[in-house]
N, C-alpha and C positions, 0 to 999 in steps of 0.2 A: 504493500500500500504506500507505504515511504518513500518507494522506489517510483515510484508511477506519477506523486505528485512534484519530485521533483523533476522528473522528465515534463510534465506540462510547465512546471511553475519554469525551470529553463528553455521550453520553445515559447512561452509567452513572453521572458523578458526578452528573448531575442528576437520577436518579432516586434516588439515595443519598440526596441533600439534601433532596427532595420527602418521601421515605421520616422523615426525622430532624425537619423540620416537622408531618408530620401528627402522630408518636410523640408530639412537646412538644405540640402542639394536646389530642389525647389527656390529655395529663399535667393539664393547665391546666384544662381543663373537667373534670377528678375531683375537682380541688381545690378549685373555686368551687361545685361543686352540689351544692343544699340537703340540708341535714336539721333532723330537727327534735327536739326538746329540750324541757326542763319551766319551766315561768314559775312559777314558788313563790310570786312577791310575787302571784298572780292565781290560784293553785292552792285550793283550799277542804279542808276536814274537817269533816264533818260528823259529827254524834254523835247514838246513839240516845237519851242525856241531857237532848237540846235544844240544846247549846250546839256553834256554827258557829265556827272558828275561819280566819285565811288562813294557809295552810301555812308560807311562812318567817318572817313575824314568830313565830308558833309551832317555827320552829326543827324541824321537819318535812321530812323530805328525801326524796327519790328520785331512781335516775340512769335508771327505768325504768319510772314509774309504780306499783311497788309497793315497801311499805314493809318492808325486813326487819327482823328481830328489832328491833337497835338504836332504830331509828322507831317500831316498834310500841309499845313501850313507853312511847315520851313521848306518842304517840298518845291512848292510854287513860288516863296522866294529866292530859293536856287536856281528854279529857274529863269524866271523871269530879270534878276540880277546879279546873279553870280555869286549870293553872299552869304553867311552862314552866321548863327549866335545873335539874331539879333529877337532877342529875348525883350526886350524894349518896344519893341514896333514901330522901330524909327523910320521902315520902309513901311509903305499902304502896300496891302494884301492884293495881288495882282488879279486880273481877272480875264478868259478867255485863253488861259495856259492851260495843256494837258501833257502828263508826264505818263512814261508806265517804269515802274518798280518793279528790278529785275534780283530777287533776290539768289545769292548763292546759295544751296543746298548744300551739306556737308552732312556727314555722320561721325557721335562721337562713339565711340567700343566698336564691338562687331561681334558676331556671332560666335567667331573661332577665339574672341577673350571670354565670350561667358561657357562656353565648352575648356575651354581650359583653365579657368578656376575654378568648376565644377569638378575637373580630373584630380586637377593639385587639391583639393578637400579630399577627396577618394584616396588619392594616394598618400594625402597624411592619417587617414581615419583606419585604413589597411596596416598605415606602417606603427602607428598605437596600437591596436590590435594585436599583432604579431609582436611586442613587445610586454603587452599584458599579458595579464592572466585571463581576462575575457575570451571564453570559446564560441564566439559566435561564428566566427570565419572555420571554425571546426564542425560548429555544430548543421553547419548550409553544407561544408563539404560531405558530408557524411549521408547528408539530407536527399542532394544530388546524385550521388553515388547508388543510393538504396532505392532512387524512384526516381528518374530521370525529367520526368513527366510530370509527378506533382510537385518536385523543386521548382518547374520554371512557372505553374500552375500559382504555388506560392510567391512567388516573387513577382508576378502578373498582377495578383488579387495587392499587394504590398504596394504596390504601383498607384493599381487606384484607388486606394484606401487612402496613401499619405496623398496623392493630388486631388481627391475629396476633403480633408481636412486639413489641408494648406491653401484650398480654394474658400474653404469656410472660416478661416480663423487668421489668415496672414496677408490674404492677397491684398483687399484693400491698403492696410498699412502700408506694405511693399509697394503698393502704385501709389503711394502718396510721396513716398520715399524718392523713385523715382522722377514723377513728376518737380518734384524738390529741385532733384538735380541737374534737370534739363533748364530749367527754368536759371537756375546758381550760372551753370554754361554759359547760355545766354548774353546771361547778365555781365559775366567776363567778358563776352566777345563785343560788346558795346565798347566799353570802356579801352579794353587791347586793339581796338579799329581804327579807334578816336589818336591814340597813344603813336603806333605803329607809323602814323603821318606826320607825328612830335609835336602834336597837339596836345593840350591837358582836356581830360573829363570835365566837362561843366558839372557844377553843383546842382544845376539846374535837370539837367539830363540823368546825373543821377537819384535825384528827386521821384523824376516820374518813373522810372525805371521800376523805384522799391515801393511806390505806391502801387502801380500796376502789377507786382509780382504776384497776390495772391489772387490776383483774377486770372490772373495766365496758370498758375497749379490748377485751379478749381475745373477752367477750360481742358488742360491735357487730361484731368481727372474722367473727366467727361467723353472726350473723342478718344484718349488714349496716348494724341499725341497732340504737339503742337502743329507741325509743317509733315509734309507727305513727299515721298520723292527723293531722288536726288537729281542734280544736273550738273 
């Protein structure tokens, strides 16, 4: 009797533990895998006027490809005068200009960094393992060896169990997590655009920036992502 419940009470913690690796594995690869974002220092504007500007040394911004109110406006007087920063309104807002906003796509991670932090987790969780006293990597081998069929059977149902309960308890956070980060991106790559042309960040720019951040989370929250594509 002694015997038998420690044989359950050892395939339950190992399936617990089996259960609580894949959940983190899970975790880890939502966190490394790509999205993608706007390159301003490589982003364009072009003007029905003629004149071709690059979007962040023009101090030009989007967390989505399109430019609201605030951009619009310096938009048209880029174009229409060539001029930038004028936070003031020393220039009258021109009228009868149309521009199109050509932004750069880029992506940041990729696929093959969230697969290979997901291996490097495995292969530290293996090489613990193998230096404990834990037999769970004995207890699957043995498991596999003796039924071929309902090892992979078990490790199938172990699959969808932790992506049912990392789909119920983790994901949201994790896409909040995410969405955090693309947004943080972003928000670097305004400032690194602006920089890059040996221009200083206006206080102004970053102003609207950290106002507008938690609408632009709430947005990727929603669609998933901010921008689509690349080019």
């Amino acid at each position: 009797m002694g015997t038998q419940f420690n044989f359950i009470l050892k395939q339950f913690l190992s399936s617990l533990f089996l259960t609580f690796i894949l959940v983190l594995s899970c975790g880890i690869f939502m966190l490394f895998r790509p999205f993608n974002y706007i390159d301003h220092y490589q982003s364009k504007l072009i003007c029905s006027t003629g004149i071709s500007a690059d979007s962040g040394p023009a101090a030009i911004y989007s967390f989505d490809g399109a430019l609201d109110e605030f951009n619009h406006v310096k938009a048209l007087k880029v174009c229409a005068y060539n001029i930038v920063f004028d936070y003031y309104n020393q220039f009258a807002l021109p009228s009868g200009i149309t521009y199109k906003f050509q932004p750069k796509i880029v992506t940041f991670s990729s696929w093959y960094a969230a697969i290979f932090a997901v291996s490097v987790f495995f292969l530290i969780i293996v090489g613990l393992l193998s230096l404990s006293k834990v037999e769970l990597l004995k207890t699957f081998g043995n498991m596999m060896h003796k039924d071929l069929r309902f090892g992979l059977f078990f490790i199938v149902i172990h699959f969808l169990i932790s992506g049912l309960f990392f789909w119920m308890m983790f994901f949201t956070s994790l896409q909040k997590i995410h969405c955090q980060n693309l947004v943080r991106v972003q928000l670097k790559d305004f400032s690194r655009s602006i920089n890059l042309s040996g221009k200083e960040y206006p206080n102004v720019e970053y102003d609207w920036a950290k106002k507008n951040e938690s609408k632009y989370v709430k947005q990727c929250l929603t669609q998933g992502s901010l921008v689509n594509g690349k080019n």
